[in-house]
C-alpha positions in Angstrom: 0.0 0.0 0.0 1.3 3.5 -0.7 1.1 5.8 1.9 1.6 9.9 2.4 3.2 11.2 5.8 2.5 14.4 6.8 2.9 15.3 10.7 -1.0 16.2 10.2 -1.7 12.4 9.8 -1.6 9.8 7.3 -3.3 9.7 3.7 -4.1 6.6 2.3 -3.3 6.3 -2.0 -6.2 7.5 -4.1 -6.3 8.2 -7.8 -5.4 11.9 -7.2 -2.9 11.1 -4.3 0.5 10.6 -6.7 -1.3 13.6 -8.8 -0.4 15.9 -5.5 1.4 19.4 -6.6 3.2 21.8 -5.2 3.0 25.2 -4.9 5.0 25.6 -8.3 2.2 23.2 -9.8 5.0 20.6 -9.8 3.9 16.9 -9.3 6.5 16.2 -7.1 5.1 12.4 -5.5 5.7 11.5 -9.1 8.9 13.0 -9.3 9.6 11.4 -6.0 8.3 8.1 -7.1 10.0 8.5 -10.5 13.9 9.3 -8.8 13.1 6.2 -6.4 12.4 3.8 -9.0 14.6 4.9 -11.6 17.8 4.9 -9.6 17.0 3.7 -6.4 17.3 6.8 -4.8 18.0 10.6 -4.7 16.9 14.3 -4.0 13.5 16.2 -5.0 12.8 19.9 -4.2 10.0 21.4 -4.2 7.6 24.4 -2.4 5.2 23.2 0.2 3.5 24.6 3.1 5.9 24.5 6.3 3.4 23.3 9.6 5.9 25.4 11.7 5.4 28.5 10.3 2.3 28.4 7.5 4.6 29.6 5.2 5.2 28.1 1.7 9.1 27.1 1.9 11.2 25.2 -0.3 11.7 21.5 0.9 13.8 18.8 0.3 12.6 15.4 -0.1 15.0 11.7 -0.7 13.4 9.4 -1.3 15.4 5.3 -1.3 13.5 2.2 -2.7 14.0 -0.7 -0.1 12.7 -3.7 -2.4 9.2 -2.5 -3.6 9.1 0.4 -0.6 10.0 3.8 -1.6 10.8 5.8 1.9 11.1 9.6 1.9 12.5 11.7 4.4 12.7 16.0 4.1 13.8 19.0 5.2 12.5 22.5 4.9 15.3 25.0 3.7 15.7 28.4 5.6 
């Protein structure tokens, strides 16, 4: 099962969650999903919505495929 993280909670996979965008109307869970299965792993920025402070910030996101698991982990940029 594919599943979205977000320290707001957990989204399960629907049709429109790998069709997510960013603020730059980038479809960055593709891109993500792309890097991960193409070369295993890697780096994907993008803009998204930082909980800490409600503002949009760039963010960093590296994804690794473990098998058929793709695992992200990010940072938001200062």
């Amino acid at each position: 099962m594919f599943r979205l993280r977000q320290a707001a909670g957990v989204f399960a996979r629907t049709a429109s969650s790998s069709e997510l965008k960013d603020a730059d109307n980038k479809p960055f869970i593709k891109e993500i999903l792309a890097k991960a299965g193409s070369v295993g792993r890697g780096r994907v920025n993008y803009e998204w919505v930082n909980p800490a402070s409600n503002a949009i910030q760039q963010k960093s996101a590296y994804p690794e495929k473990a098998e058929d698991v793709v695992i992200t982990t990010g940072f938001y940029k200062n």
